[in-house]
N, C-alpha and C positions, 0 to 999 in steps of 0.2 A: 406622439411627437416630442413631448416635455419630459418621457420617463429618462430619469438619471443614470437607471443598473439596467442592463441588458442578464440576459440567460438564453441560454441555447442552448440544445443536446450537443452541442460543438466543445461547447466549455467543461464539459462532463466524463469523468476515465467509470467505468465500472470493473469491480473487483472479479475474479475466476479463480472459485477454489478447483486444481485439478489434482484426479485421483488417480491411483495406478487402476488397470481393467480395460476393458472395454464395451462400451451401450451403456456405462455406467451414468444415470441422473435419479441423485438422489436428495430430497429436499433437505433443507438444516430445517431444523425445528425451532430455533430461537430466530434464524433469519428468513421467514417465508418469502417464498418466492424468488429463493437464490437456493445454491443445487451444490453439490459433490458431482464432478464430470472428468470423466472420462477424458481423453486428447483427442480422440475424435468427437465427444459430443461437446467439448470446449471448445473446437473445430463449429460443429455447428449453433453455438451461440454468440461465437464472436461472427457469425454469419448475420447473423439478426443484429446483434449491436451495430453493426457496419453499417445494415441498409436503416436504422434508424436513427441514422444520422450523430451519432455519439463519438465523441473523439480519441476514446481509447479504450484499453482494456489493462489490468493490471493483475498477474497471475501468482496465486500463492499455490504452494506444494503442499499436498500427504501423502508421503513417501510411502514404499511399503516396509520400509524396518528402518528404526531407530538407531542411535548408536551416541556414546560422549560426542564426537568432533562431528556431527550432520555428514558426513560423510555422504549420503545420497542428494544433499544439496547440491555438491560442486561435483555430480559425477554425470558423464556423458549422454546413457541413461537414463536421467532421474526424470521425475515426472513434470517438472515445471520446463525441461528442457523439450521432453517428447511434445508437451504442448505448445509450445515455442513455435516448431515445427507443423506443428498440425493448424496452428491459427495462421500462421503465417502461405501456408499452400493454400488454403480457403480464401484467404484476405487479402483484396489486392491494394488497400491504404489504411488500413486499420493500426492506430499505432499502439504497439505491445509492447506495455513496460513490466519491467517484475521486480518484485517484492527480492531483495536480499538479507535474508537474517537467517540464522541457525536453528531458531529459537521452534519452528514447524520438524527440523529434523534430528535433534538431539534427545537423546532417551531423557535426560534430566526438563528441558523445557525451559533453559534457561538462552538468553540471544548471543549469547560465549562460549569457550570452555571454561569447565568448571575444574581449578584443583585447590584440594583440599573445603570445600564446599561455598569457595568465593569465586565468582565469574574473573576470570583473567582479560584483561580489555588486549595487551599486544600480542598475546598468540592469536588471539578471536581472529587480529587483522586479516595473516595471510591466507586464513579460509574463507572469509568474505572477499578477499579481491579472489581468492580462488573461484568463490560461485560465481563473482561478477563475470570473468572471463568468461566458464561457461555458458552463462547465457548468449552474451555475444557473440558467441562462437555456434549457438544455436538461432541467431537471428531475431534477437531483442532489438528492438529501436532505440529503447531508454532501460540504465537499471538506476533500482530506488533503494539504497541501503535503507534497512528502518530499526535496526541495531543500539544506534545511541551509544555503539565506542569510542571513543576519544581517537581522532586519526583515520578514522577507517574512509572518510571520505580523499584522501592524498592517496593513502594506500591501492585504493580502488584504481584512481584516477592513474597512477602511475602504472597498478599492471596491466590495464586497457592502452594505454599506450605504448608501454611495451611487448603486447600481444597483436600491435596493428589497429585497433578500435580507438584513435587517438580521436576522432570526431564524435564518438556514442554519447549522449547527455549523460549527465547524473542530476537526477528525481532525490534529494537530499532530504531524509525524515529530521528537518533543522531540529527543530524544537516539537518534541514527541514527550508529553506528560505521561506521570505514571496516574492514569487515571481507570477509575470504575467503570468506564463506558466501551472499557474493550470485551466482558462479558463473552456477548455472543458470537463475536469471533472466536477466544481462544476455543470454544468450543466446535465452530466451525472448519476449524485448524487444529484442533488437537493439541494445542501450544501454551496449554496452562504451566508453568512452573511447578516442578515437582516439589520444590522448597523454597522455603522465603519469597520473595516477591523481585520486582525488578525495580524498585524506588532506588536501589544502589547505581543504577546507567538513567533510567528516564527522568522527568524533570520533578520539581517541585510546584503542583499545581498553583502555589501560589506567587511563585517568578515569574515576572517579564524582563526585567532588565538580563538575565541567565538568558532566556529565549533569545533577546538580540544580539549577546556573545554567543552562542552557541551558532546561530545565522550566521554570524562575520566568520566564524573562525570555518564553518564551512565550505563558504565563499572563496576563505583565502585556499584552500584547499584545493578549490577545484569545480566546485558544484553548481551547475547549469542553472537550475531549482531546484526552490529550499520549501518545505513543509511546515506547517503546522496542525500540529492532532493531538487531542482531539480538535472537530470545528466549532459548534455550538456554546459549548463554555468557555469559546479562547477567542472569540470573534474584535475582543481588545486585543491579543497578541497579533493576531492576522491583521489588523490595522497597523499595528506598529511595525509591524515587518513590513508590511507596503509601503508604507512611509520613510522606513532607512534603508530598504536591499532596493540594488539596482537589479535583482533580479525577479524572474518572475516569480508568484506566490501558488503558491498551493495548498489547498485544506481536504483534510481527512474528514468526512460526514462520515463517524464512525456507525460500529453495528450498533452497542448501545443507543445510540440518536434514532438509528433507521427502526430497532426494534419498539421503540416507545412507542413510535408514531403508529406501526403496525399493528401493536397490543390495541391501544386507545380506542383505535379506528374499527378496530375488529370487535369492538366492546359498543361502537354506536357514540363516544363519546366525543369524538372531533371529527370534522370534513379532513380526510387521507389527505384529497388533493390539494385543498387550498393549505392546505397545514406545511404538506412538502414542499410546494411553489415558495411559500415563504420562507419556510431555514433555508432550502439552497439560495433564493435572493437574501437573503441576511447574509452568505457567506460571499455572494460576489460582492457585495455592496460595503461588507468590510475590508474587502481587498485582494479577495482572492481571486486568479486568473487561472485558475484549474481548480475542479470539482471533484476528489473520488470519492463517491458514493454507490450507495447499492441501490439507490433509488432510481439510478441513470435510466435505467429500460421502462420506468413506469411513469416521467418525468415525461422523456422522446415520444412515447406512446399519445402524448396527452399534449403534446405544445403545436 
């Protein structure tokens, strides 16, 4: 009756890596218990995240060929678009956001183009609001740039409005550090940087007051909700951003966070479950009003 933080499988998005093929479930090895799927077996998982009661899904792409400009990002086609379609004929309220960044379809690995070996932030623009449309256009609910360009959230905003999607949310990666904890993702995604690093667009771990300009400057933009990622070592930024955005918060429980807890657990050395009850209530409790996590399915299972 007196607890402060509530959690529910409501408050919870889980991440969908989908892959070209089909019957395609293949596990990631640094994130057990999450897969490589197919559009139709993406199709039947967001069937199960649905009946257990979790609030969304949020889909990244592994194209079947690379290229400079992600070119199978923003194409008709592409894999994150087929699975669009395919959660969405399964799904009859499941709300499906997706991941917009290059950085899964570019031979180099980088969240831009890249010329002469430096990420260009305003050509980046009009292929990010390019993939944004096509999601829309395939029946996304919400899209989430997670890019970290300068502008690309107005960019977006504007060519969703001038494609007719003037109501579609933007899911804003506000304040996205360049942090260690993204590991077992870029491996899960195939999105490691072929060179140098991404500390030239993502933040500086050790900024907050950067975090809440980069919020505002969102905000002014355009952005429904705004992000903070990682969530565990940022759980001060996600408070401060609840405290000055009139918008809602969202936090990234990234793979690094989920992978620890899985190693540890799997070694006999902490309780999984009490252990995960607790960082996702640390993440509402600093302010966060949306949860993407890969824990979502093992959470719902258990509440």
């Amino acid at each position: 009756m007196v607890r402060e933080t509530t959690l529910s499988p409501a408050h919870l998005i889980y991440p969908l890596f989908v892959a070209p093929g089909k019957g395609l479930r293949r596990e990631i090895p640094s994130l057990p218990g999450c897969f490589h799927l197919s559009a139709d077996q993406a199709a039947r998982e967001a069937e199960e995240v649905e009946k257990l009661g979790i609030g969304g899904v949020i889909l990244f792409g592994l194209p079947s060929a690379k290229d400079p400009v992600g070119s199978e990002g923003y194409a008709d086609d592409g894999v994150v678009q087929e699975g669009i379609r395919a959660i969405r004929a399964a799904c009859k309220d499941l709300l499906v956001v997706t991941d917009v960044c290059l950085c899964e379809y570019t031979s180099h690995g980088h969240c831009g183009v890249v010329e002469n070996g430096e990420v260009q932030n305003d050509p980046t623009l009009a292929l990010l609001a390019k993939m944004a449309v096509s999601h829309a256009k395939a029946g996304a609910h919400v899209v989430a740039p997670s890019d970290m360009m300068d502008g690309r959230v107005g960019a977006i905003r504007k060519a969703l409005d001038e494609a007719g999607y003037a109501s579609l949310p933007i899911l804003s990666y506000a304040a996205k550090y360049a942090s260690a904890f993204y590991g077992p993702f870029r491996e899960a995604a195939d999105s490691a940087p072929q060179f140098g690093d991404r500390r030239g667009y993502q933040m500086d771990p050790a900024n907050v007051r950067e975090a809440l300009k980069e919020v505002r400057l969102d905000v002014e933009e355009g952005a429904d909700i705004v992000m903070v990622k990682p969530a565990l070592p940022y759980l001060d930024v996600i408070r401060a951003v609840a405290e000055t955005s009139d918008r809602p918060v969202a936090a990234y429980n990234v793979s690094g966070e989920y992978a620890m807890v899985k190693a540890a657990a799997a070694r006999g050395w902490v309780d999984e479950d009490r252990l995960m009850r607790e960082i996702l209530t640390s993440i509402r409790r600093a302010g966060a009003d949306v949860i993407l996590t890969y824990h979502a399915k093992d959470f719902a299972r258990r509440a």
